[in-house]
C-alpha positions in Angstrom: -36.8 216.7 217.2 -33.2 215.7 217.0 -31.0 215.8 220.8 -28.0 215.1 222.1 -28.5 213.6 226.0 -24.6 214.6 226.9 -21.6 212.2 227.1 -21.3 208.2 226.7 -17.8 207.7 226.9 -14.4 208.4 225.6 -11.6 206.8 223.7 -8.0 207.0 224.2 -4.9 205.7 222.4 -2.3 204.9 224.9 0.9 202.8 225.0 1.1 199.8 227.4 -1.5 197.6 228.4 -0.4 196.4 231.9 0.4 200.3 232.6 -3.0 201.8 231.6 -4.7 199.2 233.7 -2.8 200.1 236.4 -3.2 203.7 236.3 -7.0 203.7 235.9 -7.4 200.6 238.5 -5.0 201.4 241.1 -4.1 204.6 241.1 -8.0 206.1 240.1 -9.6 203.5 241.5 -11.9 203.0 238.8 -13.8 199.7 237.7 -12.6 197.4 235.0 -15.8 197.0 233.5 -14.7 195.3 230.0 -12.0 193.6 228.3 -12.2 192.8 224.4 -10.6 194.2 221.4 -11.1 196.7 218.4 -13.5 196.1 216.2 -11.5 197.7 213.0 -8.7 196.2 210.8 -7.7 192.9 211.4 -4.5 193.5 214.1 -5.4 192.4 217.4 -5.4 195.3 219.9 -6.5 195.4 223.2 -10.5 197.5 223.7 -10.5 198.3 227.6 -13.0 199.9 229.9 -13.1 201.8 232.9 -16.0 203.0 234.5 -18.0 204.4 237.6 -19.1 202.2 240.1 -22.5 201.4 237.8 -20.8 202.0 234.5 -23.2 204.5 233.3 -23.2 206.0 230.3 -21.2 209.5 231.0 -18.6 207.4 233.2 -16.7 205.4 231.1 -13.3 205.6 229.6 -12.0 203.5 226.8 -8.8 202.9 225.9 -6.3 201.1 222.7 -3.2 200.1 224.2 -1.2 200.8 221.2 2.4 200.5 221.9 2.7 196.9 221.3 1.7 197.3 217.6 4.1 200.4 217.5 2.1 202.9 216.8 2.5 206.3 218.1 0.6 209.5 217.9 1.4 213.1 218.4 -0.6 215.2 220.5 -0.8 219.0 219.2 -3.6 221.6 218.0 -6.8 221.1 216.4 -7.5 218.1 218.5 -9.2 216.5 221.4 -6.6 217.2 224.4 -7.9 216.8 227.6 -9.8 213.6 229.8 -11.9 216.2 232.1 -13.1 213.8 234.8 -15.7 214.9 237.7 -14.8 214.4 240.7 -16.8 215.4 244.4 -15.4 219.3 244.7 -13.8 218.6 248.2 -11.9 215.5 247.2 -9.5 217.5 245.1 -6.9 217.4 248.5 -7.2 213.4 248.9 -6.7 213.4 245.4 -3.3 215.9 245.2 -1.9 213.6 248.0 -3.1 210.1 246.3 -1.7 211.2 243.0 1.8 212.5 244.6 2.1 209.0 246.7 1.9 207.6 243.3 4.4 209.2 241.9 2.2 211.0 239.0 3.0 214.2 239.0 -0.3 217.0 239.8 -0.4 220.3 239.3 -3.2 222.9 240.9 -4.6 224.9 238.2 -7.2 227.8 238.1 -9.8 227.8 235.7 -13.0 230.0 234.8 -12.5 230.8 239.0 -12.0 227.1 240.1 -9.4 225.1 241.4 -8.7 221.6 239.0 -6.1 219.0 239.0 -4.3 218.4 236.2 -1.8 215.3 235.9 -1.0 212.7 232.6 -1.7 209.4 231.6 1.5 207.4 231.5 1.4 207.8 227.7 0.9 211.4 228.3 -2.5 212.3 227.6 -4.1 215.0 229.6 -6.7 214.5 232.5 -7.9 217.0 234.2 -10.2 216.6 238.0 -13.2 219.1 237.8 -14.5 219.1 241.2 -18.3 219.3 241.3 -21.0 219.4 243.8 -24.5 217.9 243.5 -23.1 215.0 240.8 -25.3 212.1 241.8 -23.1 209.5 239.2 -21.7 207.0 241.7 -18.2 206.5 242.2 -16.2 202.7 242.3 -14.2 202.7 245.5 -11.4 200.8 244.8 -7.4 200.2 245.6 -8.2 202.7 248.6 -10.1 205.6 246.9 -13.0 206.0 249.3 -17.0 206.1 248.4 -16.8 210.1 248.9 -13.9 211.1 246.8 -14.6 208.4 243.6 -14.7 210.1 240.2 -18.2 210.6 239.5 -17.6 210.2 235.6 -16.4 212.5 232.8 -17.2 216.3 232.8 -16.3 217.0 229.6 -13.8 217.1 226.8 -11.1 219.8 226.0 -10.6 220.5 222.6 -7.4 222.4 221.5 -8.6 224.6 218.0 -6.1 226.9 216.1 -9.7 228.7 214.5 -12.2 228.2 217.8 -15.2 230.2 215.2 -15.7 226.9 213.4 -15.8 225.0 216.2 -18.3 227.3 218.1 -20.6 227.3 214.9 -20.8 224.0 214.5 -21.2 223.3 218.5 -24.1 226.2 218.4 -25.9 225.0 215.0 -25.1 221.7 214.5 -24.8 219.9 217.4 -27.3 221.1 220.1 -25.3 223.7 222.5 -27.0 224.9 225.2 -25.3 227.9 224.9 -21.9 229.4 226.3 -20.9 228.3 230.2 -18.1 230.5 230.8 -15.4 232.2 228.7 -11.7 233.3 230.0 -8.7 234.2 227.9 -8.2 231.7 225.2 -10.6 229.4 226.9 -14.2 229.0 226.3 -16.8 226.1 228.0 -20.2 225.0 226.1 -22.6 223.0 227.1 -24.2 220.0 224.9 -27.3 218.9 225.3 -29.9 219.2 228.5 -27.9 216.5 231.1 -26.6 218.1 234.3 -22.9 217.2 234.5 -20.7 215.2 232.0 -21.4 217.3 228.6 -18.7 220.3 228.8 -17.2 221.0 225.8 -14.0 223.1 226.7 -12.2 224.5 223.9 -8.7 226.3 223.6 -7.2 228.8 221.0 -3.8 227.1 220.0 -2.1 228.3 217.2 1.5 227.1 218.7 1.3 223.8 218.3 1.9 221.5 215.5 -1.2 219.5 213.9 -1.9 216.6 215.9 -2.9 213.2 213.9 -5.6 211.8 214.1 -5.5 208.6 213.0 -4.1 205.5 216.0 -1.2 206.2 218.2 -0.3 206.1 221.4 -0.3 209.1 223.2 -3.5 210.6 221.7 -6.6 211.3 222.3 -8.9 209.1 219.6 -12.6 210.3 219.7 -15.2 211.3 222.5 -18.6 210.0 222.2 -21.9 211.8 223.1 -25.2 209.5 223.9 -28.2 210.1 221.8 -30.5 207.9 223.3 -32.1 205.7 220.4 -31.3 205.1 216.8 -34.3 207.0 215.4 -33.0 209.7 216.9 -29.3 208.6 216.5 -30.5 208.8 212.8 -32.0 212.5 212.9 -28.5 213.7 214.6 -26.9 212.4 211.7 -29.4 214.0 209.0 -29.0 217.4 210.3 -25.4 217.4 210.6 -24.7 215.9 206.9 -27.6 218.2 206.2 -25.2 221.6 207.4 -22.9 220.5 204.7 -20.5 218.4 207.5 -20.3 215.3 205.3 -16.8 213.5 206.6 -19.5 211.0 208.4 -19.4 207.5 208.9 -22.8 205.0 208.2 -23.3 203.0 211.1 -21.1 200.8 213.4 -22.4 197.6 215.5 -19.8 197.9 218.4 -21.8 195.0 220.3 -22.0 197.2 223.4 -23.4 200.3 221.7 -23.9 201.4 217.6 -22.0 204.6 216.8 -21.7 206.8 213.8 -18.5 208.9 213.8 -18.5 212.9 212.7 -15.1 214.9 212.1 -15.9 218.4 213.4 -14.3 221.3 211.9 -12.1 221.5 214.9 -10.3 218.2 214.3 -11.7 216.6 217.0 -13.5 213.3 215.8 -17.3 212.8 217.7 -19.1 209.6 218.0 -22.9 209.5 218.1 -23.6 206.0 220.4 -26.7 204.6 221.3 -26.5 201.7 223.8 -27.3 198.4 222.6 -31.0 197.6 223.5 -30.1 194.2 224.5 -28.0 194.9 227.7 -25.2 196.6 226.8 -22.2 195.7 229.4 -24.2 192.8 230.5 -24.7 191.3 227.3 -22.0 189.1 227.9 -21.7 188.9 231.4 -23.7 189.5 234.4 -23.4 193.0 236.4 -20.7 191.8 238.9 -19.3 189.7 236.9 -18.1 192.7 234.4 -14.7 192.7 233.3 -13.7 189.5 234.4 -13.8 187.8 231.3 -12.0 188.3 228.0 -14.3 189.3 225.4 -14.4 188.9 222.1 -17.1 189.9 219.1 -18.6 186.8 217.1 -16.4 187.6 214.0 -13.1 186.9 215.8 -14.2 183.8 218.2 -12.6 181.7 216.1 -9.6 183.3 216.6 -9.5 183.5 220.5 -6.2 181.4 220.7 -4.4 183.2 218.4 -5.4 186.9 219.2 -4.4 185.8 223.4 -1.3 184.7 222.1 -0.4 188.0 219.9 -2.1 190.5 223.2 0.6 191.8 225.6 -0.3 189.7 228.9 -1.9 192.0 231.1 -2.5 190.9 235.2 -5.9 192.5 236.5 
């Protein structure tokens, strides 16, 4: 039977290289886990990971630097908004005072009865800290984030809708809810598949907001990925979804680290199906400490290393 295990990772189209490196290494202290390029087209563009202390699938973010290439999104409704990140629950003070020392602006919000952070990327994206207890995901302690206040790994994804219906449907017969978490207001939380923490799919009645695009530009969220485990089954996800008439879905991608088939759900978001590459994954390339140290780049473009350095904002790690 067909599953969804809950999140892999999540992509993001932001502006400067050197910027977004900074603000995930130094400022959230996460781990630089990888540094290649996109796969698609034939422009060279920065592919860059940050991760948990372990990278685990359900930690990492990903991001496309695309500010270089001058292309710019524009965030808005029927669209994935928000980076929910988890975070241990009484870290959310160290992390109001970190955030403020770096000059990123935090605000303390209320949601479903809890206390979150909510702050931007430098490009303006949304991230939000969901304080959690019991999250056993690992945190990298780095740039002076401490073991007991690292971010765990995602929570979630918020989605902004203008018709939330279509979204629910599909989320409750296509694509393996577990069923309704909380509801408040315009705001309702789901839960895919069985794991614990990192699978909340938040969604958020906007009908004020322009369309956002979809398509590359900084500024944007891109896609968020959710791990189903093996091909076979990777496979079987797909079937049943094309088989509920949601055809706008891609065959499958080799993405060296994982293989991914992308869905566009009736809410606008787009959803990746990964599977992590049996062969190692991150450590294909390079050993477990040795991650992110390297630049990497897919067989296809080897050739081209020189070149594609050359045309790459310089970017100091």
């Amino acid at each position: 039977m067909a599953f969804v295990e809950g999140s892999h990772h999540v992509t993001l189209s932001v502006a400067g290289a050197q910027e977004d490196v900074d603000f995930h290494v130094k400022v959230l202290g996460m781990r630089l886990i990888k540094r290649t390029v996109l796969f698609d087209g034939s422009l060279p563009i920065y592919h860059l990971y940050y991760s948990n202390a372990a990278g685990d699938p359900s930690s990492v973010v990903t991001t496309f630097p695309w500010a270089q290439a001058g292309f710019y999104g524009k965030r808005g409704t029927n669209q994935a908004r928000e980076v929910l990140l988890s975070v241990p629950h009484d870290s959310l003070d160290f992390w109001h005072r970190r955030l403020t020392e770096h000059d990123v602006e935090v605000d303390n919000v209320e949601v479903f009865g809890q206390r979150r952070l909510a702050f931007r990327h430098p490009s303006g994206i949304e991230y939000v800290f969901v304080g959690n207890t019991g999250d056993d995901r690992v945190g990298h302690a780095g740039y002076g984030v401490p073991p007991e206040c690292a971010i765990h790994g995602i929570h979630g994804v918020g989605i902004h809708v203008a018709t939330p219906d279509r979204m629910v449907e599909f989320a409750e017969e296509s694509f393996f809810s577990q069923g309704r978490l909380a509801e408040e207001g315009d705001r309702a939380a789901l839960q895919i598949g069985n794991a614990k923490y990192g699978n909340h799919l938040e969604l958020t009645v906007n009908r004020t907001d322009d369309q956002g695009t979809w398509g590359y530009g900084a500024g944007t969220y891109h896609h968020f990925a959710w791990n189903v485990g093996n091909l076979r089954n990777q496979d079987e996800v797909k079937f049943d979804i094309e088989g509920r008439g949601y055809t706008d879905i891609s065959e499958l991608k080799d993405r060296k680290y994982f293989k991914s088939v992308y869905v566009r759900t009736p809410g606008g978001a787009l959803f990746e199906l990964a599977v992590t590459h049996p062969e190692g994954g991150w450590t294909c390339d390079e050993s477990p400490k040795e991650l992110g140290t390297r630049f990497q780049l897919p067989e296809q473009f080897e050739h081209r290393r020189e070149e594609i350095l050359a045309r790459l904002e310089p970017i100091e790690i």
